[in-house]
N, CA, C and O atoms as CSV, one atom per row, in Angstrom:
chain,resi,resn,atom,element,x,y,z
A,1,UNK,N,N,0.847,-1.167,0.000
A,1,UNK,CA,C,0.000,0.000,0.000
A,1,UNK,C,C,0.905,1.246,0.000
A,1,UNK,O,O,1.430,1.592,1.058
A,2,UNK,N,N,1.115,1.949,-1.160
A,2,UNK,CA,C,1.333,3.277,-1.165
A,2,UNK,C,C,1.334,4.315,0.077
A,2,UNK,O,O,2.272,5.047,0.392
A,3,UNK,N,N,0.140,4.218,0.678
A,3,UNK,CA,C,-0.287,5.408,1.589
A,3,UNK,C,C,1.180,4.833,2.457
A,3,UNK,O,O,2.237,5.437,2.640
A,4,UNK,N,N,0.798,3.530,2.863
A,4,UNK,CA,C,1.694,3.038,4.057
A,4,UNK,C,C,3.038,3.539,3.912
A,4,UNK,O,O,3.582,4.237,4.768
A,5,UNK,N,N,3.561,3.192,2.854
A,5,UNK,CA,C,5.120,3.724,2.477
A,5,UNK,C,C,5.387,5.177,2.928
A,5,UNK,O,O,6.256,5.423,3.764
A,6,UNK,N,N,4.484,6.311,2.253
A,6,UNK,CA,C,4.434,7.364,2.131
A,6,UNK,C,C,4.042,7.986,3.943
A,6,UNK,O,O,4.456,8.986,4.530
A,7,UNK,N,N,3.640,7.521,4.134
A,7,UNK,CA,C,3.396,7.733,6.220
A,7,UNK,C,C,4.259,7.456,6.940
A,7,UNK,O,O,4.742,8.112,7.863
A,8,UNK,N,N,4.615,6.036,6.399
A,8,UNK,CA,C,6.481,5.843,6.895
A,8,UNK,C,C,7.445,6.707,6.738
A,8,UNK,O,O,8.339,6.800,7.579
A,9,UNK,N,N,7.410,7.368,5.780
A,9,UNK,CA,C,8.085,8.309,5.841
A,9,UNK,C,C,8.333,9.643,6.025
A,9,UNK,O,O,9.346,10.342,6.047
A,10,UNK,N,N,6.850,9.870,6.182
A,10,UNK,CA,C,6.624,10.925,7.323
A,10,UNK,C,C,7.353,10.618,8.713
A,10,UNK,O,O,8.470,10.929,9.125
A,11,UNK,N,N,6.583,10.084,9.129
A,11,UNK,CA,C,7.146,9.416,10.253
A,11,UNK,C,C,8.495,9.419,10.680
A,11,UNK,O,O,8.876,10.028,11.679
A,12,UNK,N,N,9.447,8.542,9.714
A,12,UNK,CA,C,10.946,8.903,9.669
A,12,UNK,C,C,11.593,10.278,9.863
A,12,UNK,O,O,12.426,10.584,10.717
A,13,UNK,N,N,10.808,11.404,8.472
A,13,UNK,CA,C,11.199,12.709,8.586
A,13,UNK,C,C,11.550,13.009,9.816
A,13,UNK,O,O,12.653,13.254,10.304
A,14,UNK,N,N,9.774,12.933,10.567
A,14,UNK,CA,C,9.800,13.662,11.799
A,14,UNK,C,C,10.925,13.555,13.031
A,14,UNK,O,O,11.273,14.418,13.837
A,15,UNK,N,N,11.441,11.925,12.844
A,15,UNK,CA,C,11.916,11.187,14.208
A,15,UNK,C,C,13.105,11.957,13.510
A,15,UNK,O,O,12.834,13.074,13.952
A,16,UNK,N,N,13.831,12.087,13.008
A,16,UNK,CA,C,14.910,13.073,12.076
A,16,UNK,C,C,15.233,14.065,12.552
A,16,UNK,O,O,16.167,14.394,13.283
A,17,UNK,N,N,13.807,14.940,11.783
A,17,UNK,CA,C,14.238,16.286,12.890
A,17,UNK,C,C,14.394,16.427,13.863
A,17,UNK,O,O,15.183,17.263,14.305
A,18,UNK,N,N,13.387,15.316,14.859
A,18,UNK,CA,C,13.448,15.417,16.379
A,18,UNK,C,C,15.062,15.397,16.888
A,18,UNK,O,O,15.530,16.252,17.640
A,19,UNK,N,N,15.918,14.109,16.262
A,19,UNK,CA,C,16.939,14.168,16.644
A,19,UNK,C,C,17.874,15.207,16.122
A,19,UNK,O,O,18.702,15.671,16.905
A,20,UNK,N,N,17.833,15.652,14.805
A,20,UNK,CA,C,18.597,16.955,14.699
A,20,UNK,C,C,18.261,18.053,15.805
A,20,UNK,O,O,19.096,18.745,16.387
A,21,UNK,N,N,16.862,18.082,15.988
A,21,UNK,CA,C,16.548,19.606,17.205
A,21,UNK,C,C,17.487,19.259,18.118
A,21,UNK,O,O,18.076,20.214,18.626
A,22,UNK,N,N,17.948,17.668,18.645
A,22,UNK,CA,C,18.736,17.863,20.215
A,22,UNK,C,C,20.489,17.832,19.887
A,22,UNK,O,O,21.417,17.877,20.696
A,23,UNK,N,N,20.521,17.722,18.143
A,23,UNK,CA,C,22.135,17.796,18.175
A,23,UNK,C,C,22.232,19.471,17.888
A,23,UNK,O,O,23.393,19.844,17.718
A,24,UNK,N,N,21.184,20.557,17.804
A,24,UNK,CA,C,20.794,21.692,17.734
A,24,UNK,C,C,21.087,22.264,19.280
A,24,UNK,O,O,21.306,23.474,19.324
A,25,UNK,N,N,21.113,21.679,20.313
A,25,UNK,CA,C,20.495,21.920,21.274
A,25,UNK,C,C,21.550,22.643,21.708
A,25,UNK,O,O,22.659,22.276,21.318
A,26,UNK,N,N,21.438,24.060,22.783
A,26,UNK,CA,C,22.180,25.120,23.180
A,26,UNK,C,C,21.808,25.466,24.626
A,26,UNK,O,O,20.767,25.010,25.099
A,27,UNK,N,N,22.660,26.294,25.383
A,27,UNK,CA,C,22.005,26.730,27.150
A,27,UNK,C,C,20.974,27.359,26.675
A,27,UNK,O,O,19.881,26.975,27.090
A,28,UNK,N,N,21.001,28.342,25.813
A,28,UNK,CA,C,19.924,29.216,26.382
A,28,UNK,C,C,18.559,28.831,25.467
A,28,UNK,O,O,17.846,29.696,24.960
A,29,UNK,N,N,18.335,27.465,25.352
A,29,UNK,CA,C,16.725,27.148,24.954
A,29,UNK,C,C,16.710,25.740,25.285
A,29,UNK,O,O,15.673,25.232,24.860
A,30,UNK,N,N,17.203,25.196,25.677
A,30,UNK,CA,C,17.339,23.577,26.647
A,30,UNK,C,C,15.499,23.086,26.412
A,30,UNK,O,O,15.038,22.359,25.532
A,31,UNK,N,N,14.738,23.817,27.585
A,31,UNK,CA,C,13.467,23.501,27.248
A,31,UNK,C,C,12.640,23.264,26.235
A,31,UNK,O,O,11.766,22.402,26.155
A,32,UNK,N,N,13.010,24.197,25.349
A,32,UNK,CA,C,12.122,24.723,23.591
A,32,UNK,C,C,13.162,23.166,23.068
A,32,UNK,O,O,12.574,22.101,22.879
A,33,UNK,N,N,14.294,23.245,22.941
A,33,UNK,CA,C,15.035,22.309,22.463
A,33,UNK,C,C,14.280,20.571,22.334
A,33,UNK,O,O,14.074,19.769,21.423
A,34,UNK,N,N,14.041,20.627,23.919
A,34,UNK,CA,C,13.836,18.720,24.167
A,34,UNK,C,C,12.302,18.496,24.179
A,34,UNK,O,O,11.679,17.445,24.028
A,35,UNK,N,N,11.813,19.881,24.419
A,35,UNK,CA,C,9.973,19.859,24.242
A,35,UNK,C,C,9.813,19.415,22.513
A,35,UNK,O,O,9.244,18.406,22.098
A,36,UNK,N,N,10.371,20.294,21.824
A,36,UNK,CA,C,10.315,20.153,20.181
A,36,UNK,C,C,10.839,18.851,20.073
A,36,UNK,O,O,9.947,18.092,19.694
A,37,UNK,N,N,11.703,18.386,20.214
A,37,UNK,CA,C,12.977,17.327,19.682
A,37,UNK,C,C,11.488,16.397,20.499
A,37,UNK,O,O,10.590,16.025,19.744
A,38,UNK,N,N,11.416,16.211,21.461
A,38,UNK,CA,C,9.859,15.266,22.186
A,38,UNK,C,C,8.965,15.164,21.108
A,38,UNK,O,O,8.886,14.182,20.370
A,39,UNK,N,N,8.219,16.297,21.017
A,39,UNK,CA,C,7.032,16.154,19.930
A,39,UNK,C,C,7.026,15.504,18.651
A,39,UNK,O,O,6.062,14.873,18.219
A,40,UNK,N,N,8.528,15.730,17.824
A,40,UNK,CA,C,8.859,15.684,16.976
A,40,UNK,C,C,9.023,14.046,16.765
A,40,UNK,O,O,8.365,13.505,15.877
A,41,UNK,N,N,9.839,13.339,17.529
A,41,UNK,CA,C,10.174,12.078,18.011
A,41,UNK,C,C,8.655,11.295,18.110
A,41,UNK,O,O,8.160,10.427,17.391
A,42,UNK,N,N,8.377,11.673,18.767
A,42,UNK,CA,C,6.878,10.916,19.628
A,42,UNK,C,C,5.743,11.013,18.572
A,42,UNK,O,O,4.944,10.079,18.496
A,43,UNK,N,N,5.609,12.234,17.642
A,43,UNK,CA,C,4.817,12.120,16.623
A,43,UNK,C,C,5.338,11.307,15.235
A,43,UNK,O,O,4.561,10.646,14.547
A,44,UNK,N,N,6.833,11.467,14.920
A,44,UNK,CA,C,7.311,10.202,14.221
A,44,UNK,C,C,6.800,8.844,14.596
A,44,UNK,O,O,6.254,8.056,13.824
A,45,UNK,N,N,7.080,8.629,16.096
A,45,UNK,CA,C,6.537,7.399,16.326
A,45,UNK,C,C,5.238,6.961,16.103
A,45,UNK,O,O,4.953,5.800,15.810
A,46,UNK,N,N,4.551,7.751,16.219
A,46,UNK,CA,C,3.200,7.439,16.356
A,46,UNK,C,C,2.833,7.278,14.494
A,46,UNK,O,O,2.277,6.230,14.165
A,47,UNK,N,N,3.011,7.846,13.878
A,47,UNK,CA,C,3.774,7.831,12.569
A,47,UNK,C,C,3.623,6.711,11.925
A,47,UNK,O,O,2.809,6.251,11.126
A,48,UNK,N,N,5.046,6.201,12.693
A,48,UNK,CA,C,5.481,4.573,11.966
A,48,UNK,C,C,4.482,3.601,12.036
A,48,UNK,O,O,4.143,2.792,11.173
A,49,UNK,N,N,3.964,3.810,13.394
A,49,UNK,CA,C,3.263,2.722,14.167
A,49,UNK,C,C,1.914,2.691,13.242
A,49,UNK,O,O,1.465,1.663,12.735
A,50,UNK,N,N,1.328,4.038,13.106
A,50,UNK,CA,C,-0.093,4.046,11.690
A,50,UNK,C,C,0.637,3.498,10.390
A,50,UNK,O,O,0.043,2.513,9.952
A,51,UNK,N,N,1.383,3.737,9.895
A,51,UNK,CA,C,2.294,3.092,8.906
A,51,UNK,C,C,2.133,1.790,9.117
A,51,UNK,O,O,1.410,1.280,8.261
A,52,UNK,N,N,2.599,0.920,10.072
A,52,UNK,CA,C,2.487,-0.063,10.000
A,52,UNK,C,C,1.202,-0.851,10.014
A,52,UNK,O,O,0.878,-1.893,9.445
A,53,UNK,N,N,0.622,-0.108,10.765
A,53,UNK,CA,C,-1.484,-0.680,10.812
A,53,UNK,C,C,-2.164,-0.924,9.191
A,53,UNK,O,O,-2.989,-1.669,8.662
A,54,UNK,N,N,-1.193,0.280,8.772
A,54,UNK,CA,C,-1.835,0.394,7.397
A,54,UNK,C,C,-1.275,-0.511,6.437
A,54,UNK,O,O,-1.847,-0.780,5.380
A,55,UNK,N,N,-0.133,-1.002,6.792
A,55,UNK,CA,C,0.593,-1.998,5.445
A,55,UNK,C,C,-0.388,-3.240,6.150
A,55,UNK,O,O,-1.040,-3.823,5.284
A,56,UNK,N,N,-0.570,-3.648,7.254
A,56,UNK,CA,C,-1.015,-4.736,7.981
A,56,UNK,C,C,-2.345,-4.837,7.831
A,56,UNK,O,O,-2.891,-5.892,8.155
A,57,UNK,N,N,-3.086,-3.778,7.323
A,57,UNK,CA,C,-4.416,-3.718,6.684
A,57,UNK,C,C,-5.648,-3.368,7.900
A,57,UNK,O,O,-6.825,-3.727,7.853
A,58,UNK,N,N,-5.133,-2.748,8.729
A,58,UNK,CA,C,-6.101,-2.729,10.092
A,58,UNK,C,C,-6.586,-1.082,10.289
A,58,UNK,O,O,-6.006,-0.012,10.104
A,59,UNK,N,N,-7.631,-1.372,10.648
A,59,UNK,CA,C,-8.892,0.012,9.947
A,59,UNK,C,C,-8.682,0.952,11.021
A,59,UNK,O,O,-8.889,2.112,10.665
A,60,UNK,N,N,-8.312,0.802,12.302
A,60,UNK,CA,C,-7.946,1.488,13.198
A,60,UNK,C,C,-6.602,2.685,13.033
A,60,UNK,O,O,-6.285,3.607,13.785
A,61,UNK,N,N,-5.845,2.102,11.387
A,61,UNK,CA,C,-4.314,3.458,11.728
A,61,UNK,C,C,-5.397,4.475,11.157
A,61,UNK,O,O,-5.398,5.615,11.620
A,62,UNK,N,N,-6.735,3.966,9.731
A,62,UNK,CA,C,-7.237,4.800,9.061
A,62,UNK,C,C,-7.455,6.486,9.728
A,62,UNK,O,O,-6.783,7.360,9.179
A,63,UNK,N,N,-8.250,6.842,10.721
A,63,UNK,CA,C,-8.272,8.045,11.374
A,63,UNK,C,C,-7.166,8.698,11.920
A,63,UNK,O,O,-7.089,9.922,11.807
A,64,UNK,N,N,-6.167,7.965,12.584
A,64,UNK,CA,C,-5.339,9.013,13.148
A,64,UNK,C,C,-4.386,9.425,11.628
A,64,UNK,O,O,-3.742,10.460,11.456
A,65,UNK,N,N,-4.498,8.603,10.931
A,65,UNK,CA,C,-3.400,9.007,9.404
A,65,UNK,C,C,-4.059,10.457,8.520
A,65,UNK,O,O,-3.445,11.469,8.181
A,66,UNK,N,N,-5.461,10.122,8.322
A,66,UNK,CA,C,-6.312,11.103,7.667
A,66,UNK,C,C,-6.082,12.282,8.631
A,66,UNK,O,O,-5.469,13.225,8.130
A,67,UNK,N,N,-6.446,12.408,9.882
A,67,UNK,CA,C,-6.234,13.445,10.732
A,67,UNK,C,C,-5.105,14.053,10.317
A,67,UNK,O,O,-5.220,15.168,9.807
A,68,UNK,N,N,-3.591,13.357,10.469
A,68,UNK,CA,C,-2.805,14.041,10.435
A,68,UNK,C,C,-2.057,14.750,9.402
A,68,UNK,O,O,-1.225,15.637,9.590
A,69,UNK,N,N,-2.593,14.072,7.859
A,69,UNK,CA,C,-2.933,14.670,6.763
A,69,UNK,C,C,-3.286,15.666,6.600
A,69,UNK,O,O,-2.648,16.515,5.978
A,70,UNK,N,N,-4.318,15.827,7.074
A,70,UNK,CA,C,-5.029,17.072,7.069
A,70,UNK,C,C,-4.304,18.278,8.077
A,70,UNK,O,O,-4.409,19.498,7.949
A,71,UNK,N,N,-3.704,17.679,8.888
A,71,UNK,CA,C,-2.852,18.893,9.656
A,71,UNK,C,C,-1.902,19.175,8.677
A,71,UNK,O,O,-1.667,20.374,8.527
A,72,UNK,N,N,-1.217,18.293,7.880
A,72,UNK,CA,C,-0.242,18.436,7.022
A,72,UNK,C,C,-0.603,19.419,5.835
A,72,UNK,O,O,-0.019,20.283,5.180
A,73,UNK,N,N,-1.244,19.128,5.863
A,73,UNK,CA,C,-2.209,20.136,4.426
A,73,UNK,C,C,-2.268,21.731,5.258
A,73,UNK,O,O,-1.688,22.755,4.896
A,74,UNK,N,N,-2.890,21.603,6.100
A,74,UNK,CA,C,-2.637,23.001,6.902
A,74,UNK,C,C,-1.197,23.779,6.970
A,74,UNK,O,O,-0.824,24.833,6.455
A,75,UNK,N,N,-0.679,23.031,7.636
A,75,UNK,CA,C,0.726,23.611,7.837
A,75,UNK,C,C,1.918,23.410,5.986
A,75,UNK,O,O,3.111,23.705,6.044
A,76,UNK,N,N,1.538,23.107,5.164
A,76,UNK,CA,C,1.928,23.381,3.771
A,76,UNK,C,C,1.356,24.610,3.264
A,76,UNK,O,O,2.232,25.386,2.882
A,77,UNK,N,N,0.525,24.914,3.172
A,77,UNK,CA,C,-0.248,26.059,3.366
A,77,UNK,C,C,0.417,27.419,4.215
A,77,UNK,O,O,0.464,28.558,3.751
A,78,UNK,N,N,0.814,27.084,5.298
A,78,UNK,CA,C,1.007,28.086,5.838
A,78,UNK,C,C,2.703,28.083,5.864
A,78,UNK,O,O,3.213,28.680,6.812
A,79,UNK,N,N,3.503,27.516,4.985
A,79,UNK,CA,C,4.503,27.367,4.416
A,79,UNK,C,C,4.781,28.551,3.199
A,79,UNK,O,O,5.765,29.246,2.947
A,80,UNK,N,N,3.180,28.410,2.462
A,80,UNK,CA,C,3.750,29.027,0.812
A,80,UNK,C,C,3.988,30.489,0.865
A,80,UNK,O,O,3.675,31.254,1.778
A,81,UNK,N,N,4.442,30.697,0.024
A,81,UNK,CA,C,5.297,32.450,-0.340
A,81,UNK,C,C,7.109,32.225,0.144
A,81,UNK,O,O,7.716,31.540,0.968
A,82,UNK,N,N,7.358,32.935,-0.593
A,82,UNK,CA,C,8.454,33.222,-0.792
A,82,UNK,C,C,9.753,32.420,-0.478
A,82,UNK,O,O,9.619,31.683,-1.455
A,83,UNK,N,N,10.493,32.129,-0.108
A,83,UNK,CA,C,12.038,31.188,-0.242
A,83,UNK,C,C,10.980,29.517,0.550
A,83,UNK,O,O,11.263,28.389,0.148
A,84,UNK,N,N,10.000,29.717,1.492
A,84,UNK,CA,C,9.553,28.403,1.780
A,84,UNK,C,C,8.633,27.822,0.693
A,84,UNK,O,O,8.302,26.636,0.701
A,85,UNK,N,N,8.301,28.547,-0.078
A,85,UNK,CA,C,7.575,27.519,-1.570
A,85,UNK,C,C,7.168,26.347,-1.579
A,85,UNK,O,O,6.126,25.691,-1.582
A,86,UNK,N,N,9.055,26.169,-1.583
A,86,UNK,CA,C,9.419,24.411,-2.333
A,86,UNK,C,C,8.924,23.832,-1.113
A,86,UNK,O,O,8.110,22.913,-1.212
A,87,UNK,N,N,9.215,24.147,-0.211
A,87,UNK,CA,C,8.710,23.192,1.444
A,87,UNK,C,C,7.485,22.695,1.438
A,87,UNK,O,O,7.053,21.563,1.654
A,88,UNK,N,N,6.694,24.286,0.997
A,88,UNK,CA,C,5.460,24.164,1.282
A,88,UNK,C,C,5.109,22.770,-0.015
A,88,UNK,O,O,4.980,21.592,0.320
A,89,UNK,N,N,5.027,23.179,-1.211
A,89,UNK,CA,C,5.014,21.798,-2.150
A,89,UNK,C,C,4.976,20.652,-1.781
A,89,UNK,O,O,3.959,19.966,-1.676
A,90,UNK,N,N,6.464,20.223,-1.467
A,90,UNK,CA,C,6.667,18.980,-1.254
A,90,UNK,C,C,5.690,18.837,0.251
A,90,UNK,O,O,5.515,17.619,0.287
A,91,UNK,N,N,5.088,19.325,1.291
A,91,UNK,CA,C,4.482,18.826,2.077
A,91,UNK,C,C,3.111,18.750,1.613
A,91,UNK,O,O,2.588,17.689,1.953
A,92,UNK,N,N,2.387,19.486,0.978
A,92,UNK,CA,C,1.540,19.111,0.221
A,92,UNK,C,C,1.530,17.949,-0.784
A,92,UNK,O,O,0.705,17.073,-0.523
A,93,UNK,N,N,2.083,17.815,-1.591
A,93,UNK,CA,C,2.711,16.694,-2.494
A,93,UNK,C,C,2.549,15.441,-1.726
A,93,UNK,O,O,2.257,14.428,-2.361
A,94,UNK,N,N,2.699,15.374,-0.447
A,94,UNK,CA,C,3.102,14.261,0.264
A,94,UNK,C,C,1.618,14.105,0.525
A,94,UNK,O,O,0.845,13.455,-0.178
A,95,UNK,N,N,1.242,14.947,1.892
A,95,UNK,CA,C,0.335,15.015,2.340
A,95,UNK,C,C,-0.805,14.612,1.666
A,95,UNK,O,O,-1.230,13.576,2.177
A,96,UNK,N,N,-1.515,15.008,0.689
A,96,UNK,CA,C,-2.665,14.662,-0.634
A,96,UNK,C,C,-2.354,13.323,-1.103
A,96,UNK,O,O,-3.063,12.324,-0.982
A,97,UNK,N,N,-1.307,13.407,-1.607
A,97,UNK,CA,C,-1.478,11.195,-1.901
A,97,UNK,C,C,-1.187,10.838,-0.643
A,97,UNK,O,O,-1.463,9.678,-0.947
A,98,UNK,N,N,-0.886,10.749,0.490
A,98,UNK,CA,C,-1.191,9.771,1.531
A,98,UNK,C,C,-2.639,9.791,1.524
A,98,UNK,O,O,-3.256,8.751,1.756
A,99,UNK,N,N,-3.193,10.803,1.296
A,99,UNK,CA,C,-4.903,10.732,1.683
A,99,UNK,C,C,-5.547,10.430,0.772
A,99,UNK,O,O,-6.707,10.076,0.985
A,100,UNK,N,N,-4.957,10.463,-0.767
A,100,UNK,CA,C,-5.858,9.796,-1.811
A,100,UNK,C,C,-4.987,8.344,-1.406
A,100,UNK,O,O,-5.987,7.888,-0.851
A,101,UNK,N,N,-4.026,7.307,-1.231
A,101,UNK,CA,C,-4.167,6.199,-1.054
A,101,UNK,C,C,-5.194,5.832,0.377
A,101,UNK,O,O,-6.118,5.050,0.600
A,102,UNK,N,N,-4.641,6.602,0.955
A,102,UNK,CA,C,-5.810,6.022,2.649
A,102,UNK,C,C,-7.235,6.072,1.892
A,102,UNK,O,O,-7.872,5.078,2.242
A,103,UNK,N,N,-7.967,6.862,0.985
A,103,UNK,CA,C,-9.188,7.182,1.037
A,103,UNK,C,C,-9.942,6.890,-0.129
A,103,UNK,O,O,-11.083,7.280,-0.375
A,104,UNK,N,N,-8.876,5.843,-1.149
A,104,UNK,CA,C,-9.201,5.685,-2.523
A,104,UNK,C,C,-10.423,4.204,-1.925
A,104,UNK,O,O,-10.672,3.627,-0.867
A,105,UNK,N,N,-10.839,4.148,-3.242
A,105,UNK,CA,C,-12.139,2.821,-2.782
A,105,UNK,C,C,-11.489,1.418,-2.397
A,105,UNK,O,O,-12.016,0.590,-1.655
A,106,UNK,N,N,-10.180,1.286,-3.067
A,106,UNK,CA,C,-10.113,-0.129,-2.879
A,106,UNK,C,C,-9.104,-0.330,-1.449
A,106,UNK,O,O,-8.686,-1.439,-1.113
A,107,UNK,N,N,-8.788,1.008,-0.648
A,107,UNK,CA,C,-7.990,0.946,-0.083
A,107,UNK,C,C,-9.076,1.173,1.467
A,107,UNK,O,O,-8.848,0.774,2.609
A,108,UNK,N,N,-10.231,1.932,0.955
A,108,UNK,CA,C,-11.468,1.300,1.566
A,108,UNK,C,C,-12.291,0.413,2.078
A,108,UNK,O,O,-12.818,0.252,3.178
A,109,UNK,N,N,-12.302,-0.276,0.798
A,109,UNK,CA,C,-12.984,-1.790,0.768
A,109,UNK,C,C,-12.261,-2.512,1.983
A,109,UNK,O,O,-12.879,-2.711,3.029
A,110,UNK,N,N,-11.129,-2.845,1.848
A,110,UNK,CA,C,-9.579,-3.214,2.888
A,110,UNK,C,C,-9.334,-3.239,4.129
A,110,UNK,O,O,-8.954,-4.062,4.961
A,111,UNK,N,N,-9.709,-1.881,4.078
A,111,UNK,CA,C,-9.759,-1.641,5.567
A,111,UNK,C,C,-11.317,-1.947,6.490
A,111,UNK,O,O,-11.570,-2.050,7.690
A,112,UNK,N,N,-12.117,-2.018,5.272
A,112,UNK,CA,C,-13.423,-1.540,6.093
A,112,UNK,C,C,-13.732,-3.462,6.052
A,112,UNK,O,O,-14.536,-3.874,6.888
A,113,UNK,N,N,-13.074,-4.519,5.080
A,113,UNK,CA,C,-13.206,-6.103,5.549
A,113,UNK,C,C,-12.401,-5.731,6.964
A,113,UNK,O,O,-13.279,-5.685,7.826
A,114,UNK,N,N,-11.518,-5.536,7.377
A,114,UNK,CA,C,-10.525,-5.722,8.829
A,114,UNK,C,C,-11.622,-5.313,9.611
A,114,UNK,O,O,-11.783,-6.185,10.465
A,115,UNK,N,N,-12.316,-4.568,9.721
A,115,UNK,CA,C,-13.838,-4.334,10.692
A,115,UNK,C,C,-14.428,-5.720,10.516
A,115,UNK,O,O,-13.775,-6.342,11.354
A,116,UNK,N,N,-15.034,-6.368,10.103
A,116,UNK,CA,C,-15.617,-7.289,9.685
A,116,UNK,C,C,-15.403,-8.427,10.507
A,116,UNK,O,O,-15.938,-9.500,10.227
């Protein structure tokens, strides 16, 4: 499944940056540092783990993935203009086919037998 791949690697991104924020890390923002580098980490994880629900075919990653799509779509958005563009793009780019594979019919059908 497409979507799955493509969430995985969200996921990855995130756990990424998280660990770049703490090789970032300085005295005078310690807190901002390991709070971000936390979120960042912990939402990767959570990430992988829908990633994996979704290659495994189980209807339960379906909502928290779409949700966070849609945050993704938000924050691409509030990316576009000027030198962040390309950012904004490629998170959109991403964001929209994870949600047309999560939300296409046969990827539907799939999830909605694992209810069953």
């Amino acid at each position: 499944m497409a979507a799955a791949g493509l969430v995985g690697l969200e996921g990855l991104t995130l756990a990424i940056l998280g660990v770049l924020e703490l090789a970032s890390l300085n005295s005078a923002r310690v807190a901002l540092a390991l709070t971000t580098a936390l979120f960042f980490v912990g939402l990767g994880a959570g990430l992988g783990w829908c990633a994996r629900g979704l290659f495994l075919v189980r209807s339960w990653a379906r909502g928290p993935v779409v949700a966070c799509q849609l945050i993704g779509v938000l924050l691409g958005f509030s990316f576009w203009g000027g030198e962040t563009t390309p950012i904004a793009v490629g998170i959109l780019l991403v964001c929209v086919a994870a949600l047309i594979g999560v939300l296409h019919p046969a990827s539907t059908r799939a999830l909605a037998a694992d209810e069953g």
